[in-house]
Every structure is written in structure tokens, then in C-alpha cells.
BAFI-627208 format. One line per field, with one value per residue: z, y, x of N, C-alpha, C in turn; residue number from 1. Coordinates in nm, 4 decimals. Example, Ala and Ser with C-alpha at 12.3 -4.5 7.8 and 13.67 -1.06 7.14 Angstrom:
! residues 2
n.pz	c(0.7800  0.7080) .
n.py	c(-0.5690  -0.2250) .
n.px	c(1.3190  1.2850) .
ca.pz	c(0.7800  0.7140) .
ca.py	c(-0.4500  -0.1060) .
ca.px	c(1.2300  1.3670) .
c.pz	c(0.7800  0.7870) .
c.py	c(-0.3300  0.0030) .
c.px	c(1.3200  1.2900) .
n	c(1  2) .
! end
This chain:
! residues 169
n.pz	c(0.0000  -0.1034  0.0408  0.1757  0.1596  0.3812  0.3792  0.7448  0.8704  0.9428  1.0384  1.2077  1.3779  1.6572  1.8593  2.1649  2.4629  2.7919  3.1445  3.5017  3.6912  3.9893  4.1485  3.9976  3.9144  3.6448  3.3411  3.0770  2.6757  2.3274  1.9584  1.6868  1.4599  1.2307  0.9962  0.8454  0.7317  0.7876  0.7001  0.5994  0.5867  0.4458  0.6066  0.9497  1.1072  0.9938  0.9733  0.9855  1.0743  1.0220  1.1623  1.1551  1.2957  1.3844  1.6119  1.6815  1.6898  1.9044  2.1383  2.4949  2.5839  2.7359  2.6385  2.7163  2.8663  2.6264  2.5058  2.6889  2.6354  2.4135  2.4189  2.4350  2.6363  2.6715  2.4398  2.2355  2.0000  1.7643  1.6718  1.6412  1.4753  1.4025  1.5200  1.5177  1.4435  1.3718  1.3117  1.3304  1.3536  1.4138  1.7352  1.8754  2.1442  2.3442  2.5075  2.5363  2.1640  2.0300  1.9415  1.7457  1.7481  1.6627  1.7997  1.7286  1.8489  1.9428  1.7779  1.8635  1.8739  1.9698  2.0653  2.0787  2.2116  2.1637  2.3560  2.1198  2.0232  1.8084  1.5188  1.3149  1.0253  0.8467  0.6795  0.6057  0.3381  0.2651  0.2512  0.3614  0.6472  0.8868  1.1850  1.4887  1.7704  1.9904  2.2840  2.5297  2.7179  2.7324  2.8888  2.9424  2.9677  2.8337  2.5797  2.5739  2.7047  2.8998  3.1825  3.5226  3.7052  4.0783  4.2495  4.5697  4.8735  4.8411  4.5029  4.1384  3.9471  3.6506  3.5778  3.5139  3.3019  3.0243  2.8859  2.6242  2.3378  2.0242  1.8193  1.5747  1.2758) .
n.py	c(-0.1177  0.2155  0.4961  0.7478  1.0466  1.2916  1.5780  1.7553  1.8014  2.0196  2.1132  1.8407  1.8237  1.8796  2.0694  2.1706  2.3339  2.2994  2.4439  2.4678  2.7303  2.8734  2.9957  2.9263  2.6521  2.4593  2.5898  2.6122  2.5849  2.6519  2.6666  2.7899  2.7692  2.6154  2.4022  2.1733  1.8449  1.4580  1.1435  0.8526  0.5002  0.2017  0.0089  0.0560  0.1967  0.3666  0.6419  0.9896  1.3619  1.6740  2.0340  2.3579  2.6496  2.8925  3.1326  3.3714  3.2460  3.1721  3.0723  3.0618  3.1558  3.3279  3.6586  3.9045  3.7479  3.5676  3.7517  3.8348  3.6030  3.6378  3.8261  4.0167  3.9124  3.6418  3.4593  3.6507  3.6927  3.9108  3.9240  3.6560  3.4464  3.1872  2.8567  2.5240  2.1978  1.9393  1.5854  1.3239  1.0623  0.7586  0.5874  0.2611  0.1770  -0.0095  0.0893  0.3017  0.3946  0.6586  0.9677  1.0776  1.4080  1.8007  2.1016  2.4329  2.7558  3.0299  3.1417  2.9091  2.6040  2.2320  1.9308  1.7320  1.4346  1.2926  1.1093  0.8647  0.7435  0.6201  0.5876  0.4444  0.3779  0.2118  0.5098  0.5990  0.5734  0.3848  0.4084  0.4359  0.5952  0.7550  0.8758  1.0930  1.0843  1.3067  1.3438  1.5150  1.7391  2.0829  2.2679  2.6122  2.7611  2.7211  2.7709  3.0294  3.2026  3.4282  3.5355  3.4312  3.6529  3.6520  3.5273  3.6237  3.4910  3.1617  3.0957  3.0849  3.2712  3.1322  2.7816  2.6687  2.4166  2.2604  2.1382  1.9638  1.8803  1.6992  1.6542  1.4807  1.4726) .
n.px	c(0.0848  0.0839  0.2069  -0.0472  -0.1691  -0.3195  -0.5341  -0.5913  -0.9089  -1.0502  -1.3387  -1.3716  -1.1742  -0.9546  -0.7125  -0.6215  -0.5520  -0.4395  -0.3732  -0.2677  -0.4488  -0.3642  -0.5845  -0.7982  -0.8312  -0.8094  -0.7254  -0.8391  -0.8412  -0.8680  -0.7710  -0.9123  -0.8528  -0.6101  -0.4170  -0.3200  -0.1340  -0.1733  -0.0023  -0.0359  0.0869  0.2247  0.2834  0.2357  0.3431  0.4569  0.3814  0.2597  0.3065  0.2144  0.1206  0.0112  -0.0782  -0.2797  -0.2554  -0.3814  -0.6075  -0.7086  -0.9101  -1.0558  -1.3193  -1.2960  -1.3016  -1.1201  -0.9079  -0.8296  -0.7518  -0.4868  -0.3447  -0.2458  -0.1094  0.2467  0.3451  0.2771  0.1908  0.2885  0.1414  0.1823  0.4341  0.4822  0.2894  0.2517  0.2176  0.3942  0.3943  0.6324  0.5868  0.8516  0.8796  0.6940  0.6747  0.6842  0.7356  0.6756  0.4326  0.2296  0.1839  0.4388  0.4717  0.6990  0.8173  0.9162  0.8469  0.7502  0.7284  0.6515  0.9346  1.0915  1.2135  1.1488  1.1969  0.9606  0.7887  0.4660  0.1756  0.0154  -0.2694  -0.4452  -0.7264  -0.9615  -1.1546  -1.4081  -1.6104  -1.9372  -1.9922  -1.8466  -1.5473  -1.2400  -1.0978  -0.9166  -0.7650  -0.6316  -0.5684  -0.3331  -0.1444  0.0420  0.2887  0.4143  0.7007  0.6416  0.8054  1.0272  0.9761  1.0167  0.8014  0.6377  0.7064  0.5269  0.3132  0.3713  0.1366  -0.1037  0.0547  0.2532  0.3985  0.2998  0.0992  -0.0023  0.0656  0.3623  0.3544  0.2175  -0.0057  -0.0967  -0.3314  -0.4143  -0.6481  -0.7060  -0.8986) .
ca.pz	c(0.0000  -0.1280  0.1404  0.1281  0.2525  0.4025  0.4460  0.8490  0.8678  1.0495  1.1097  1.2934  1.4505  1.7393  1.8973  2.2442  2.5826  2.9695  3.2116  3.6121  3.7427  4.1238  4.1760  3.9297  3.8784  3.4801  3.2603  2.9011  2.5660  2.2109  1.8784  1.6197  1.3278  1.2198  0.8656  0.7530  0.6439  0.7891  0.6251  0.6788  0.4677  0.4300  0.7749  1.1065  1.1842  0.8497  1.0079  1.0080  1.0419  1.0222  1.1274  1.1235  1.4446  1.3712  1.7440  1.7298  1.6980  2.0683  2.2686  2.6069  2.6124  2.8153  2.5776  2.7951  2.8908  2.5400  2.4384  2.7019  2.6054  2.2698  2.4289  2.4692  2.7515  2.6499  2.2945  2.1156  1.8644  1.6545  1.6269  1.5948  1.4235  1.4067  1.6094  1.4203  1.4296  1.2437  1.3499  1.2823  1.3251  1.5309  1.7560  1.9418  2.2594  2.3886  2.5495  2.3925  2.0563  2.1353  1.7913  1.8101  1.6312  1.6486  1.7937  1.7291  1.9401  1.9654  1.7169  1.9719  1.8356  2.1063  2.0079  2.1977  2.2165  2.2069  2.3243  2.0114  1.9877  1.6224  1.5029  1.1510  0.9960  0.7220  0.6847  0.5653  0.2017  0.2795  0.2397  0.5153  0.7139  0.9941  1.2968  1.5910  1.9169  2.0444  2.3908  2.5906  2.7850  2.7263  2.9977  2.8672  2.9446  2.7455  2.4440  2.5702  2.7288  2.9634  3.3408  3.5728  3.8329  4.1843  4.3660  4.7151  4.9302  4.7551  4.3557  4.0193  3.8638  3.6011  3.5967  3.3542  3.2286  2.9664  2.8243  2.4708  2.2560  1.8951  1.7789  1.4247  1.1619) .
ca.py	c(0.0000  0.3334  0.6333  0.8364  1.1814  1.3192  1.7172  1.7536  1.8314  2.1470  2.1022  1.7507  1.8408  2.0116  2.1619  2.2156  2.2745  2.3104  2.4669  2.5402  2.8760  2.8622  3.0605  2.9152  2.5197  2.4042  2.6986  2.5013  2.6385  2.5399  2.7356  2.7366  2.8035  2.5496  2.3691  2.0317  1.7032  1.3401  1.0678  0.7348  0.3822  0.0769  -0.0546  0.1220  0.3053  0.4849  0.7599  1.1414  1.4590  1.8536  2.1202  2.4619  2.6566  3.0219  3.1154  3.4626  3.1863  3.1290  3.0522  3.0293  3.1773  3.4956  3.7932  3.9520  3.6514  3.5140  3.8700  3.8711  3.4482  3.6692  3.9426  3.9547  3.8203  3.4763  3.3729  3.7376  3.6705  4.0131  3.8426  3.4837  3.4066  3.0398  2.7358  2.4297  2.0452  1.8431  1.4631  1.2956  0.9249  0.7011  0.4345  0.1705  0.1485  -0.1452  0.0758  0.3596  0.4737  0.7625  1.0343  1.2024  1.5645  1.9178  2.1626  2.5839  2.7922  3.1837  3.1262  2.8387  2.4893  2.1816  1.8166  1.6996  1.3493  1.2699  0.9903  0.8545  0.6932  0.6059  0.5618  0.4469  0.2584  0.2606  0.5405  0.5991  0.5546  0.2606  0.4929  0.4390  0.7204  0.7627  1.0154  1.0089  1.1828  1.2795  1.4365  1.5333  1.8443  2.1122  2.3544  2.7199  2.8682  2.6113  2.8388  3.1582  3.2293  3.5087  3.4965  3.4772  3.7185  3.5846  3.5893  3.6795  3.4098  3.1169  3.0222  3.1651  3.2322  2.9847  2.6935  2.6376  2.2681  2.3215  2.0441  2.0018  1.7883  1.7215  1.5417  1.4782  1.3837) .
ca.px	c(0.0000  0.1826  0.1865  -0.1474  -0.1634  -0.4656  -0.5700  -0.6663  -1.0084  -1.0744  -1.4377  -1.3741  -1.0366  -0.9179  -0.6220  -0.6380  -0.4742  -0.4736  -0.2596  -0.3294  -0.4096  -0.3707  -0.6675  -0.8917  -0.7975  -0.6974  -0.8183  -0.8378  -0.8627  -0.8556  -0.7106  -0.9852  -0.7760  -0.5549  -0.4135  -0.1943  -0.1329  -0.1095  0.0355  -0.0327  0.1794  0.2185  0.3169  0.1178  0.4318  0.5088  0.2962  0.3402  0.1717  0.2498  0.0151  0.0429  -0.1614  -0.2969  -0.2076  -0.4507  -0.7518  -0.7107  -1.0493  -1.1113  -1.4443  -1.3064  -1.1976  -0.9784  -0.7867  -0.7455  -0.6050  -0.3862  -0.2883  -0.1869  0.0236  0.3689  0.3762  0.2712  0.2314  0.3041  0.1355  0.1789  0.6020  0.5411  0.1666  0.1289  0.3096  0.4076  0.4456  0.6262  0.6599  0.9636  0.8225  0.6007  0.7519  0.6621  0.8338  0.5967  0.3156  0.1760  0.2738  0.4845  0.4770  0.8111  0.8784  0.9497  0.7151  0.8025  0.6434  0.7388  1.0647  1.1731  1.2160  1.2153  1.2037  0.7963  0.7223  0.3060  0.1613  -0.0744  -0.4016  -0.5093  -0.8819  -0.9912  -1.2648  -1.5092  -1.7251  -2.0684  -1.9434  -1.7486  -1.4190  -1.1398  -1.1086  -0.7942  -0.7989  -0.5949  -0.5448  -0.2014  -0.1118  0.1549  0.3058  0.5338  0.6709  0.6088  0.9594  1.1187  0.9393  1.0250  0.6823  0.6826  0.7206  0.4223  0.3354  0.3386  0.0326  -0.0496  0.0943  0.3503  0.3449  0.2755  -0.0832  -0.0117  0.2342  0.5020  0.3441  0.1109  -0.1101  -0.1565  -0.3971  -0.4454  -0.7426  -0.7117  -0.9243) .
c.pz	c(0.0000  -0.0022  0.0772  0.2186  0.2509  0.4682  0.6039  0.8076  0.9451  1.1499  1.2251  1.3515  1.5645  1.7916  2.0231  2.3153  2.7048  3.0245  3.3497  3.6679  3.9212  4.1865  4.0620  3.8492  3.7826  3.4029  3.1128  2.7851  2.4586  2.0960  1.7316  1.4766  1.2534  1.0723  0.8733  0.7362  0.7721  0.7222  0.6446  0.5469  0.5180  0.5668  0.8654  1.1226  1.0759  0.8640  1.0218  0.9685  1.0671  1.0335  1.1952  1.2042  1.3632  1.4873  1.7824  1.7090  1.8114  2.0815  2.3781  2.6316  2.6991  2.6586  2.6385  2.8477  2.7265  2.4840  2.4849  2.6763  2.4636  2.2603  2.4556  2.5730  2.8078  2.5138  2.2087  1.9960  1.7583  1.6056  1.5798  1.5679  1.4167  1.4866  1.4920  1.4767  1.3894  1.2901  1.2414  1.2273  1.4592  1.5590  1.8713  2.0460  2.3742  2.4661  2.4622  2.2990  2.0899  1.9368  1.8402  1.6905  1.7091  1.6744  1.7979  1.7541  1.9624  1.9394  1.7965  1.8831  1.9245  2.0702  2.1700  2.1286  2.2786  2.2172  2.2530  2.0094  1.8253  1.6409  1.3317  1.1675  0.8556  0.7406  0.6164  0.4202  0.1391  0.2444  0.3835  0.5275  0.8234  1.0665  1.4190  1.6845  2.0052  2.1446  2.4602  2.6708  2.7493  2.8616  2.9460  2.8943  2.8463  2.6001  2.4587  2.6274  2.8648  3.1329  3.4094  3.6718  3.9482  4.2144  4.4580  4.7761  4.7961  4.6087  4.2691  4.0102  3.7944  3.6208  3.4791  3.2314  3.1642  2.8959  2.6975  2.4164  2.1276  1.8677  1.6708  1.3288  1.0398) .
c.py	c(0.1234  0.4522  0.7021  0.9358  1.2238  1.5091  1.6771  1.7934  1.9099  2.1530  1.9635  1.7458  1.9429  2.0226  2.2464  2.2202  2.3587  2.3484  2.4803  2.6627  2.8369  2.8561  2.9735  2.7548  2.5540  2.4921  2.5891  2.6143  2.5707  2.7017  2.7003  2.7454  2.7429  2.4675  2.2236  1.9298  1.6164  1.2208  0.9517  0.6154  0.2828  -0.0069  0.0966  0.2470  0.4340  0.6072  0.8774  1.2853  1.6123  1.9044  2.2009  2.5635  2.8073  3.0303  3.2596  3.3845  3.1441  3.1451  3.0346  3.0256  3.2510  3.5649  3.8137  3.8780  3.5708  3.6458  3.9096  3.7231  3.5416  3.7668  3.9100  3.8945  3.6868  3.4262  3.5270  3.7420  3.7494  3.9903  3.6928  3.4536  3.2729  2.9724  2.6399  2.3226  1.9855  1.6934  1.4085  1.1074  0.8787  0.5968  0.3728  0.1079  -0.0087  -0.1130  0.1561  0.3858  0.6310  0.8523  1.1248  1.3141  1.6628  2.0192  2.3018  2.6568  2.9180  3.1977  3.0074  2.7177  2.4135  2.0426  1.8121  1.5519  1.3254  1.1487  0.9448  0.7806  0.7003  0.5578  0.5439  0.2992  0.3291  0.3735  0.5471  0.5598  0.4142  0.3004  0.4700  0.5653  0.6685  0.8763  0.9672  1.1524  1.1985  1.4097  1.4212  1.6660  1.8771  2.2219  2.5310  2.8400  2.7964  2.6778  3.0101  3.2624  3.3162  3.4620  3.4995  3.5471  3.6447  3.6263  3.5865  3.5376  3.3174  3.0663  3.1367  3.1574  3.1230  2.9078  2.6935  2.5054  2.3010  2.2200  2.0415  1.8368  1.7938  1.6009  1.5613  1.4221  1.3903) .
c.px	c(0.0889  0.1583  0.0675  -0.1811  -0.3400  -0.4799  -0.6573  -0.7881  -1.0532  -1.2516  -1.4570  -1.2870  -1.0665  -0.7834  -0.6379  -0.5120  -0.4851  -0.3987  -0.3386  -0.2831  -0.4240  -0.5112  -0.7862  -0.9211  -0.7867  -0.8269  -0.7371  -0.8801  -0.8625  -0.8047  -0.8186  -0.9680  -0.6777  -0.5502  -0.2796  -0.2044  -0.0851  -0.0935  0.0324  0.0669  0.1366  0.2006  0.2467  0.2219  0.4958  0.3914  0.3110  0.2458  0.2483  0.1499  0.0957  -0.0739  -0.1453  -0.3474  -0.3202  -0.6099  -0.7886  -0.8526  -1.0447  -1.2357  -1.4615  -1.2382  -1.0962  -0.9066  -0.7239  -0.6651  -0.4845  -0.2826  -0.2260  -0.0993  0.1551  0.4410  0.3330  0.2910  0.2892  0.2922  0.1846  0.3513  0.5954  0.3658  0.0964  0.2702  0.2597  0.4800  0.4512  0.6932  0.7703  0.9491  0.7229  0.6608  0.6736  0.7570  0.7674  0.4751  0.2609  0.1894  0.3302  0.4721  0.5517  0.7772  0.8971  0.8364  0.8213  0.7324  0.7130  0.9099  1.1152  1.1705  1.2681  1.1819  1.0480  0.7189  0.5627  0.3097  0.0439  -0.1391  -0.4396  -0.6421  -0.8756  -1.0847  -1.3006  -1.5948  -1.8372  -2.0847  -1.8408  -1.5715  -1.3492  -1.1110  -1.0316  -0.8073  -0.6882  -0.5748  -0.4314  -0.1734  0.0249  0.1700  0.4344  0.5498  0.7209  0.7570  1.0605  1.0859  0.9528  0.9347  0.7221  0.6833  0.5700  0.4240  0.3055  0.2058  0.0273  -0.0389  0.2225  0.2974  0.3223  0.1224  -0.0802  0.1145  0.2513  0.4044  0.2340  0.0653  -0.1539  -0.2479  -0.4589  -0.5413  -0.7809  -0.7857  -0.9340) .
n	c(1  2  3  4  5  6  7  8  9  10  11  12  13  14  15  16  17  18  19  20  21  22  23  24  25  26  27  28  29  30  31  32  33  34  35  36  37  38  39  40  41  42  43  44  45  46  47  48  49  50  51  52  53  54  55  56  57  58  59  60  61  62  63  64  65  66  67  68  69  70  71  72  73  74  75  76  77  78  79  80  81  82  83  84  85  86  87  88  89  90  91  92  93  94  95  96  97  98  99  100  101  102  103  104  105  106  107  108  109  110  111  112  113  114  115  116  117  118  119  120  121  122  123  124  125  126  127  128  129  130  131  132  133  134  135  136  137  138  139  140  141  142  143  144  145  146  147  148  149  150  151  152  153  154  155  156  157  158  159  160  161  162  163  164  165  166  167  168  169) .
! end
């Protein structure tokens, strides 16, 4: 079976992620703007995917917190516009599939192993159809992401570890 590339699907995809605010447990979001390709082959593991994140599509479902998720003192967007991942391969270490690559994130580039869930079947047309769901965590100074202010007593507003999830189809 030759390699067959597949455009993500924006209306059945998403692109999320979670971080905790002290004050307010795991504020979540999602990025509703997003574009690229995965590739699936012959063998399970000949797998691979690139997308391409338009980073001012931020949601929370506050305004004034996703505009300030877009100031320079987190993603800046109006310098760095989209984040990008490009896996390198998928391996099989003996539990989950792990999907290594390259994530770039406010000019930064940092090697971010996901761990990967695959989905595929027939659909309605009797057409195979592939999707998969790959998470992990990065920690937001590791991209350059700005400092947090303390709040009153010990700790930051948010933490460093930031939760990402791609659910692809």
C-alpha cells in the first residue's frame, strides 16, 4: 500500500490545551484556526503529520484573557503568528505509541514526544477514514513564554506545564 496523505479536517479536529491557574484550577482552551497534512503507509508506523496553528484563533471563552494568552507576555502573537508540528516518526516502545517531532512555538524549536491513539474505519461511504489523538506536555519557558506574576501568598498564577492535545481527523 503506497503512502497516502490526508488534508486535516478542520471542522472535525481540534487543537487544544490546559494549564493550572492557582486561583482558578486548569483553565483550558482550544485554537480554532488550524491547517496540515497526515500521512499514513504501508506498515502502522510509516505515520506522520504537520500542522500549522494560527495562534490569534485562541479561545477560552473569556476575551480579555485570550487577548492577554496573545500578548507579549505569552504567545506574542503580533512576532510569531502560528506554532508548528512536524513529526519525525512514530515508535513503538511497547506501550503507547509515542509520535516524536518538532514543535516551534514563539521562534523556539524543542524536540515533543506525544503519546498517540489512532482511530480508523469505514465510513458511511465505505471509504477508510484515519484520525488520531495525540497528547503530551510542554513547559512554557522552554518556548520563551513570559514569566508569571506571583500571587499573594507562595506560587505563580499559572504553571510552567502546559497540556496540549491534537485530535485529528
Amino acid at each position: 500500500m503506497p503512502a497516502e496523505s490526508s488534508d486535516i479536517d478542520p471542522v472535525h479536529s481540534a487543537v487544544s490545551f490546559a494549564a493550572w491557574h492557582t486561583t482558578l484550577g486548569k483553565v483550558c482552551g482550544r485554537f480554532t484556526s488550524f491547517s496540515g497534512q497526515f500521512v499514513t503507509g504501508a506498515h502502522f508506523l510509516d505515520f506522520s503529520v504537520t500542522i500549522s496553528v494560527d495562534l490569534a484563533s485562541v479561545s477560552t471563552g473569556i476575551d480579555q484573557r485570550d487577548e492577554y494568552i496573545c500578548s507579549t507576555d505569552v504567545l506574542d502573537v503580533a512576532l510569531y503568528p502560528t506554532m508548528t508540528y512536524r513529526s519525525t516518526c512514530l515508535c513503538d516502545y511497547g506501550g503507547p505509541f509515542v509520535l516524536e517531532g518538532w514543535l516551534t512555538l514563539r521562534g523556539v524549536t524543542r524536540f515533543v514526544p506525544l503519546e498517540l491513539e489512532v482511530a480508523g474505519g469505514a465510513d458511511a461511504a465505505g471509504d477508510t477514514r484515519y484520525g488520531f489523538r495525540a497528547s503530551g506536555s510542554i513547559n512554557g519557558s522552554d518556548f520563551g513564554i513570559g514569566t508569571n506574576p506571583p500571587v499573594d501568598g507562595d506560587g505563580l498564577a499559572v504553571s510552567d506545564g502546559i497540556e496540549i492535545l491534537l485530535a485529528i481527523y
